[in-house]
C-alpha positions in Angstrom: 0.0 0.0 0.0 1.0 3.7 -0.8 1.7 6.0 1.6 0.2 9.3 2.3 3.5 10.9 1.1 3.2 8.5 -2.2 -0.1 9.6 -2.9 0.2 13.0 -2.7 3.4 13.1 -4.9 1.7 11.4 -7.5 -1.6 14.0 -6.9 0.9 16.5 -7.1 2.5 14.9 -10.8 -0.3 14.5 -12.0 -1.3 17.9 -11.2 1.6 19.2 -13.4 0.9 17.5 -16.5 -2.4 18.3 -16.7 -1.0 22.2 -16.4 2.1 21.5 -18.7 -0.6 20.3 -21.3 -2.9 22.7 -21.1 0.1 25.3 -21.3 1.1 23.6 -24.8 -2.7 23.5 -25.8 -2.7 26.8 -25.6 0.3 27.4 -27.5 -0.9 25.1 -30.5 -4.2 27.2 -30.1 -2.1 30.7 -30.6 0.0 29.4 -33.1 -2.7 28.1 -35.3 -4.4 31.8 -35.2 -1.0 33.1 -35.8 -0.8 31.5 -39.1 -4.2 31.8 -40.1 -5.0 33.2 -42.9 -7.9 36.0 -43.4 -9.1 38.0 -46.4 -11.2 40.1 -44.6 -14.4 41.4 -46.5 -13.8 39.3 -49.2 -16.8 38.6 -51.6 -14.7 36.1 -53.4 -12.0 34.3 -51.3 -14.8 33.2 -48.5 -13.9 29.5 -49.2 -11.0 28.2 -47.2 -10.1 25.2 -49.8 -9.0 28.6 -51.9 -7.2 30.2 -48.8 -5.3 27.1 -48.9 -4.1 26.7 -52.3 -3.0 30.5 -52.0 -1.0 29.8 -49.2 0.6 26.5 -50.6 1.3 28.3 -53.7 2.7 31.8 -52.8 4.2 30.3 -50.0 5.1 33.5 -48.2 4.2 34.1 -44.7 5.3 37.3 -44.6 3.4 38.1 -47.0 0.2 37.0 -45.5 0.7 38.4 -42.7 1.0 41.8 -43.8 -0.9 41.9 -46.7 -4.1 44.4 -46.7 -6.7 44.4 -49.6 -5.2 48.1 -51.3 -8.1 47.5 -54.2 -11.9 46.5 -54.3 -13.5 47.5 -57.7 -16.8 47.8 -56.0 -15.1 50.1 -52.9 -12.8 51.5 -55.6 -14.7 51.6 -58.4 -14.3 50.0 -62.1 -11.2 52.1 -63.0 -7.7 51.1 -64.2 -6.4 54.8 -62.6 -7.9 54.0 -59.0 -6.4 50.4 -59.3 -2.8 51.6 -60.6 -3.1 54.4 -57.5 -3.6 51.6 -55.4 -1.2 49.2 -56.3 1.7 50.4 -58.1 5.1 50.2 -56.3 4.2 48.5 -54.0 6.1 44.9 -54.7 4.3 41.6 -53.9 0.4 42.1 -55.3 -2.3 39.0 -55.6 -4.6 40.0 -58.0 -8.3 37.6 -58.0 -11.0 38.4 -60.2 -14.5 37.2 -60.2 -16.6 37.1 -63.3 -20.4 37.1 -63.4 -20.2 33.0 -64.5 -18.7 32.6 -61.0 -15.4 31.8 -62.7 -12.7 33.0 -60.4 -9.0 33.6 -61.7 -5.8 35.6 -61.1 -2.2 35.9 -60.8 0.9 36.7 -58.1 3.5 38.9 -58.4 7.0 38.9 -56.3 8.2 42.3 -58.0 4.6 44.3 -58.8 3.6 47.2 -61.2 5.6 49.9 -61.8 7.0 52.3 -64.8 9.3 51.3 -66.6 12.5 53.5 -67.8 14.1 53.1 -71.2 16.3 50.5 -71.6 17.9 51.9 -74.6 19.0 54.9 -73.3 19.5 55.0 -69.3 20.3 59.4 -69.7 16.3 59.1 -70.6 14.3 60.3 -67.4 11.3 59.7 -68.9 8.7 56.7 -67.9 7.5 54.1 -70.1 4.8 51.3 -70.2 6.2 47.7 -71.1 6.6 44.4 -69.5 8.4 43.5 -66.5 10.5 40.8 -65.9 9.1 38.4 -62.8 10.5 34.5 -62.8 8.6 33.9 -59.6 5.1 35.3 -61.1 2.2 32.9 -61.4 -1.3 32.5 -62.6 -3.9 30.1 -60.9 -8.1 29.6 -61.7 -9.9 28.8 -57.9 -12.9 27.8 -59.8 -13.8 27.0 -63.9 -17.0 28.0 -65.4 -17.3 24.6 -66.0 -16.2 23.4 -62.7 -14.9 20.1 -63.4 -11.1 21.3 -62.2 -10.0 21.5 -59.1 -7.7 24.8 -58.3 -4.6 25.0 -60.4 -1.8 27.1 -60.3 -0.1 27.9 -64.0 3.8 28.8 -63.5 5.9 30.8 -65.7 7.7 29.5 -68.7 11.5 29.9 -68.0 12.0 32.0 -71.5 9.2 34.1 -70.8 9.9 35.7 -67.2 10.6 38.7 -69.0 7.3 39.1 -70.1 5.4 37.8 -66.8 3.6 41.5 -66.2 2.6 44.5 -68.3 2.7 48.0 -67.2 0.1 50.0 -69.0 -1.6 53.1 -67.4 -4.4 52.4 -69.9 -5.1 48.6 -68.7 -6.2 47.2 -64.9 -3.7 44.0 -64.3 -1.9 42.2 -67.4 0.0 38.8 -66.4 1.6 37.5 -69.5 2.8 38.7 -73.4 0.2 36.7 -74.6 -2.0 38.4 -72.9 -2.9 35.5 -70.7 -5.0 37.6 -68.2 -5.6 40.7 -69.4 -8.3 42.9 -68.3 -9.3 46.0 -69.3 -9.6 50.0 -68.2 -13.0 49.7 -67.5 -11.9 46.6 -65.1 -15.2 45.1 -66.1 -13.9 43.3 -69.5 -11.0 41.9 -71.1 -9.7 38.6 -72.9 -8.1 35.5 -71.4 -5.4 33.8 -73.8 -4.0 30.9 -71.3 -0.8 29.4 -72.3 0.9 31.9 -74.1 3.1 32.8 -70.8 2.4 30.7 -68.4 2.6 26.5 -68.5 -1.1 25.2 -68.7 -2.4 21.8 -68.7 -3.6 20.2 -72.2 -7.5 20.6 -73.3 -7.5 23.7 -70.7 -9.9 26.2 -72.4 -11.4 28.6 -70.7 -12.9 31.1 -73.2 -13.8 34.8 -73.0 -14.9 36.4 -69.2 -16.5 39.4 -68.2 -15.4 40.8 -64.7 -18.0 41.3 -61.7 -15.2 42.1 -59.2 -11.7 42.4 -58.8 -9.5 42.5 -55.6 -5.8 43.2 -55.0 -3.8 42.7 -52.4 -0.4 43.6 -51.4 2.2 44.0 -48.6 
């Protein structure tokens, strides 16, 4: 038989465990808020499947963490000016359209939008649009209009990183020489031409889009 010392040693183990495991509980608990992912009034990234694949595929925590939604077109309004005020310079932007089919679409950027200066002569102070050279850029499609695909992400092709984004005060967002995503300055309409910059799987065809809302966001 135990004694009374024993017993309360044990009691007193026991007692320790159960606080060393809640402690870690609540550690797991902070951690997984921590890294939790939010796009805060977000009519179109309200599925967390989608939150997900973001994550998996820009796989950037800072980025995440910091990011703020600089662009709504419905806050904003349908206007390639208002979306370059919001978003050029400022590096790492996620672009996601929506269309009225409920097709929903974009594309990452590590280095952004921004003017470009002449590459021909570097004396010339002057501004220019044109592409911009981006190896880690991406396009991805959440959800088809056929929905028969599960979220894919569409990297660049190696001999085309020059071309990844175009900088055009005239257009809203422009991923691609192709243009693979291009959308327009009304931000409302624009052409699709997948492949052309970015890898994409065989019989992928996703046709022409109109937008119903486009979000941006960016460190």
């Amino acid at each position: 038989m135990k004694s009374l010392t024993e017993l309360k040693k044990e009691k007193e183990n026991e007692n320790e465990n159960q606080e060393e495991n809640q402690i870690q509980n609540q550690n797991q608990i902070q951690n997984e808020n921590e890294n939790k992912i939010e796009f805060k009034d977000s009519e179109i990234i309200n599925d967390n499947r989608y939150v997900q694949k973001l994550q998996e595929w820009i796989n950037d925590n800072d980025f995440f963490s910091k990011m703020k939604k600089g662009f709504s077109a419905k806050r904003d309004g349908f206007n390639c000016e208002n979306w370059h005020k919001a978003v050029d310079n400022k590096g790492k932007t996620l672009v996601v359209i929506k269309t009225k089919q409920n097709f929903i679409f974009g594309g990452f950027t590590k280095v952004g939008w921004k003017k470009n200066k002449s590459k021909s002569n570097q004396k010339d102070t002057q501004f220019y649009d044109g592409y911009i050279n981006d190896s880690d850029a991406f396009i991805f499609s959440l959800r088809n209009n056929k929905g028969d695909r599960q979220p894919e992400k569409f990297s660049i092709k190696k001999k085309e990183a020059k071309n990844a984004i175009y900088y055009g005060l005239k257009n809203g967002p422009v991923f691609g020489g192709g243009n693979d995503i291009k959308i327009k300055s009304n931000l409302k309409s624009g052409k699709l031409n997948f492949g052309y910059t970015f890898h994409l799987p065989k019989r992928y065809n996703v046709g022409k889009q109109s937008s119903s809302e486009l979000f941006s966001w960016f460190l």
